[in-house]
N, C-alpha and C positions, 0 to 999 in steps of 0.2 A: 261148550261144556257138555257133559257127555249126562244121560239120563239120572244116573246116581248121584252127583255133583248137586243137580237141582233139588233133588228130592232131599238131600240135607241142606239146603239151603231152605227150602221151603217149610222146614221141619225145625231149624233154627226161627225163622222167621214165624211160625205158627207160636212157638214158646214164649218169646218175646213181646208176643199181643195180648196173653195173657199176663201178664209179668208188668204192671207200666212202670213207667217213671217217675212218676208221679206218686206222694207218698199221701193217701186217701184216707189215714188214720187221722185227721185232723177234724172231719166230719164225722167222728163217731162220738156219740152222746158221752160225755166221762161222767157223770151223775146218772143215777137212777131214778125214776120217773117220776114219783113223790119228792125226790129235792127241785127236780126241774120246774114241775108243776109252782112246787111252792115260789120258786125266782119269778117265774112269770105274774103271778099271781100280788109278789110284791112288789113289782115292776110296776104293773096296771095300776095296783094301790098310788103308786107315788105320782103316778101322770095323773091321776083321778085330784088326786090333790094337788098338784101344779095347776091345772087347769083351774078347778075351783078360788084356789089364790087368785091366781090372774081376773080372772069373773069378778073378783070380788073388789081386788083393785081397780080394777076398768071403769067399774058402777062408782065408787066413791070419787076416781076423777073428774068421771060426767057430771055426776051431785054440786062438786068445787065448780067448774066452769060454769055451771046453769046458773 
């Protein structure tokens, strides 16, 4: 291939690396940061209270077997 040849190829090939394939809009936040905040926040709430349930069931089984 003759000098020019390469040099669009190479220039083809520079474009294309910035371009993926890959479609990256999947990881962008769709809520704004006060809705996010608040999901996580009653996320935690509900594991805080799963856990507590279970704690509390645990202790009354132990009580029944003793």
């Amino acid at each position: 291939m003759n000098k020019k040849s390469l040099n669009i190829i190479a220039g083809v090939a520079s474009i294309l690396s910035i371009l993926p394939a890959t479609d990256y809009t999947r990881f962008v936040p769709q809520r704004n940061a006060e809705s996010r905040m608040r999901g996580h926040w009653a996320r935690t709430g509900n594991l805080i209270e799963n856990a507590a349930y279970r704690y509390s069931h645990e202790q009354t089984n132990k009580t029944r077997a003793a």
